[in-house]
N, C-alpha and C positions, 0 to 999 in steps of 0.2 A: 770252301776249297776251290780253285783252280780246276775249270775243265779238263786242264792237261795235268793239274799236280799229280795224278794216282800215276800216272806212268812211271813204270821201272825199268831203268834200260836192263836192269841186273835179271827182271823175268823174259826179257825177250831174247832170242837165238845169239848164242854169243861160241867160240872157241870150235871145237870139233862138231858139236852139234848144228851150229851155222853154216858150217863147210858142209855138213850132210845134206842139210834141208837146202840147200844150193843145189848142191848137187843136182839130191832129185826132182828137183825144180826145173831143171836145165835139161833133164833128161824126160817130162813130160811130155815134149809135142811130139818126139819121136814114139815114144812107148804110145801115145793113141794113132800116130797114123802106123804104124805098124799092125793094132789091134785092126784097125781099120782095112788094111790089107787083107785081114785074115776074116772079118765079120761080114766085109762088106761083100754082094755080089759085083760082080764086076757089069758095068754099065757099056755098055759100043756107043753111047750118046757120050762119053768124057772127050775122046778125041776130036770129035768135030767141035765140040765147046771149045777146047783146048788149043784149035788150031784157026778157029773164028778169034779168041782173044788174042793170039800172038800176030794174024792179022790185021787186029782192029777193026775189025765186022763186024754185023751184024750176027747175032745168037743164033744160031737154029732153034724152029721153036723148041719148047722144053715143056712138057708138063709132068711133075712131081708131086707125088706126097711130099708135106713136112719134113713127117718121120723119116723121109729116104735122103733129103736135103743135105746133111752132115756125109756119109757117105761120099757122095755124088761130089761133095763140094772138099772133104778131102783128095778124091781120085783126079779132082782138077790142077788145083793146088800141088800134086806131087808131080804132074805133068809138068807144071810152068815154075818148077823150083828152080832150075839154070836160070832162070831172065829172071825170077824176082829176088834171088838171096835168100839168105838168113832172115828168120821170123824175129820181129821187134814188137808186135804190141796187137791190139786186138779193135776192133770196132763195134759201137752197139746201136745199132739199124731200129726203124718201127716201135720207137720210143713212145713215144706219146699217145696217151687217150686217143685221137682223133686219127693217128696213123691204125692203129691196132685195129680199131673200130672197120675202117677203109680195110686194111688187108685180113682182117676177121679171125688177127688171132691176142688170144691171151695175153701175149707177153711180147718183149723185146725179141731180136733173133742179136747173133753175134758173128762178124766176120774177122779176117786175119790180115793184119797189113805186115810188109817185107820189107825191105833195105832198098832197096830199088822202085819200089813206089816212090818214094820219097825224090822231091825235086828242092832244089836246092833254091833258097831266097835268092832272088835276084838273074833267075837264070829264066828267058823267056819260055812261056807253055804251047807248044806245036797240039793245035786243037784235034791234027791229024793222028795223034797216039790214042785217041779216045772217040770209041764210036758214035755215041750216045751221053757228053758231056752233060754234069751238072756244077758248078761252084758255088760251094758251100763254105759260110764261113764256121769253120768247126771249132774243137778247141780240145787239145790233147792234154790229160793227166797223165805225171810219170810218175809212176810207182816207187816209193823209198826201199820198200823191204820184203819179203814175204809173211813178213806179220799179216800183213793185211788180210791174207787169207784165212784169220782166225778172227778178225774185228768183226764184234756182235752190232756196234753200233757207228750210225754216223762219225761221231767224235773218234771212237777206236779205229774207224778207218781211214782219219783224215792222219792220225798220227805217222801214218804209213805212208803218206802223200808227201813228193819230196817238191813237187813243181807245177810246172804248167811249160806250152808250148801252142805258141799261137801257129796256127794250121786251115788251110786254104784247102781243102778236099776237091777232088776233080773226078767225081763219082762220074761212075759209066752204065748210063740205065738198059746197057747193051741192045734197045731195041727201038725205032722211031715211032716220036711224040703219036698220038695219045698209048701212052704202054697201061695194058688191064694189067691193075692190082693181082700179083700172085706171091701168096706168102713162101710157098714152095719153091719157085722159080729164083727169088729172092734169096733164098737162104743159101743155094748149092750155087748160084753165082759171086757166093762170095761177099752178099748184100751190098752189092755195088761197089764194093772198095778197089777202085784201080790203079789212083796216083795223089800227088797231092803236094801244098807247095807247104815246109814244114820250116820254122822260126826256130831262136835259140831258147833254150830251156832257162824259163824265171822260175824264181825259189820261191815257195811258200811258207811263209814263217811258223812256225808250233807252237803259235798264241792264239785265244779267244777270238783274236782280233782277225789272224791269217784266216782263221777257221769261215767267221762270217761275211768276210772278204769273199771267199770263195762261193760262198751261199750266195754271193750278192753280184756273180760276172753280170760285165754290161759291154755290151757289141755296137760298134758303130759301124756301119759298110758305109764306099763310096765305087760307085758302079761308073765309070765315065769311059767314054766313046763316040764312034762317030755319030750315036741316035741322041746324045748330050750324057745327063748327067742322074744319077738314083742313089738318094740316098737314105738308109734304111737304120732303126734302133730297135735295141732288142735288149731287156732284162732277162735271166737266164730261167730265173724262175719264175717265171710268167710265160715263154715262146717256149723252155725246153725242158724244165725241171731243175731239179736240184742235183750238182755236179758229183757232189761223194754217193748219194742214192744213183745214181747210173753209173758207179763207178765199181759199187758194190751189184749190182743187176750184173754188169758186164764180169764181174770175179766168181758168181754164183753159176749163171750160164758156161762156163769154160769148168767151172769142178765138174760138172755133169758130162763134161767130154774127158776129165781126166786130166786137166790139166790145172796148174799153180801158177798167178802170178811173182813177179819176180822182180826185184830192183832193176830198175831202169826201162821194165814194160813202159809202152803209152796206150792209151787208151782214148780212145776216137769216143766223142761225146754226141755229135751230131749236130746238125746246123741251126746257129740258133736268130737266125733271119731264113725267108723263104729263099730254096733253090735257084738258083739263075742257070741258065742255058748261055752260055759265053758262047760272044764271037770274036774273030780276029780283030785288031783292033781295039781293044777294051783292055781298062784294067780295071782288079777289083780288089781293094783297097780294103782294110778289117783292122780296125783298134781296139781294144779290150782295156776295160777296166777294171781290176781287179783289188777295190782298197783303195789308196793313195797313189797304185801304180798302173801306168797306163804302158799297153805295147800295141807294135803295129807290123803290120807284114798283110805284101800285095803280091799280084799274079797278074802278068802282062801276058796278052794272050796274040799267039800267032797264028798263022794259018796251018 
């Protein structure tokens, strides 16, 4: 049988039951930061974070528990909801063995990106909106459905997977080079999530073939400027992992705050060539190969 043949559209959310589970899908982020409001104590460290990112400065220092991180990083986030918009998708930071290892914790962390993060293809990046830039060639999954949030496996969550969106990250590691690893610091900042240059949404198709396509992303970068020319390859499961298992990490992390993925979430994977530190002058160039289908999208970078 067909990987995909058990699927039945006829078991999945359909009629007034669909409109429910929308519903309260739509109605999640609010119902936890409102919990948030009410669980959290309130920090006097939010407003000066608050008022460093809307200047684009440097952080005050921060040190945090973990466990207070979510909090802290709600009460940021409701301070800078005018200048970021509407919530669209989610980020999952400290992915890999070797980062975890580095910031000493167990597992991924998860952050929130907005409508106004989001920089439009083709439109120059002022390196001056970001304190502590990094570009990252990332690569965003868009959510098909809220099925997803019941997929036990790989394959039952790719069903749910309606695309992809090639995505230039311009993480902000809020504080100057060499910054000490802090998983705490990390997480109530948001895990670096602060803008990013984001392409059009390509379709994944709901074959065997989509499925190990997507197993299989493969990244080109081309880094050119006035220091010449870098250019960098990267297979996904090798530099970052495998995209539906991060996709599912990032969907398990957010139940545990109360929250449902939702058709047309995206979903920030992480970079799957090493960090660059952009300067004026430069563009950084990102192909992806996905199957038989290749895309591209770059970030010209200004002062």
């Amino acid at each position: 049988m067909s990987l995909f043949g058990r699927f039945n559209p006829a078991t999945s959310f359909s009629g007034s039951a669909c409109a429910l589970a929308f519903s309260l899908a739509a109605l999640s982020f609010s119902g936890v930061a409102q919990a948030a409001e009410a669980d959290c104590p309130a920090n006097p460290r939010v407003d000066a974070a608050a008022a460093a990112w809307k200047a684009h400065q440097q952080q005050p220092p921060l040190s945090i528990d973990l466990k207070d991180a979510v909090c802290f990083r709600n009460a940021l986030l409701a301070k800078l909801a005018p200048e970021l918009g509407p919530l669209i998708g989610y980020k999952v930071g400290i992915w890999s063995a070797a980062a975890r290892a580095t910031y000493k914790v167990d597992g991924p962390l998860v952050g929130m990106l907005y409508r106004n993060m989001m920089i439009p293809e083709g439109k120059p990046v002022s390196l001056s909106s970001i304190f502590a830039p990094m570009a990252e060639a990332d690569f965003l999954v868009v959510i098909g459905d809220a099925g997803i949030n019941r997929a036990r496996t790989r394959e039952e969550a790719y069903r749910h997977i309606r695309g992809y969106r090639p995505f230039i990250e311009l993480a902000d590691n809020h504080y100057p080079a060499p910054v000490t690893p802090d998983a705490g610091r990390v997480a109530a900042l948001n895990v670096t999530a602060r803008s990013g240059v984001m392409g059009a949404e390509v379709a994944l198709p709901q074959t065997p073939a989509g499925f190990a396509a997507l197993a299989a992303l493969k990244v080109d970068t081309v880094i050119s400027g006035p220091s010449g020319m870098r250019e960098e390859s990267a297979v996904s499961a090798k530099s970052l992992g495998d995209p539906v298992e991060i996709v599912l990490a990032a969907r398990d992390l957010l139940r545990k705050e109360g929250i449902q993925l939702k058709a047309g979430d995206i979903i920030s994977l992480g970079t799957l060539t090493p960090a660059h530190p952009p300067v004026a002058g430069e563009r950084f160039t990102v192909r992806y190969t996905v199957g038989d289908r290749t895309s591209e999208i770059s970030a010209a970078f200004t002062p």
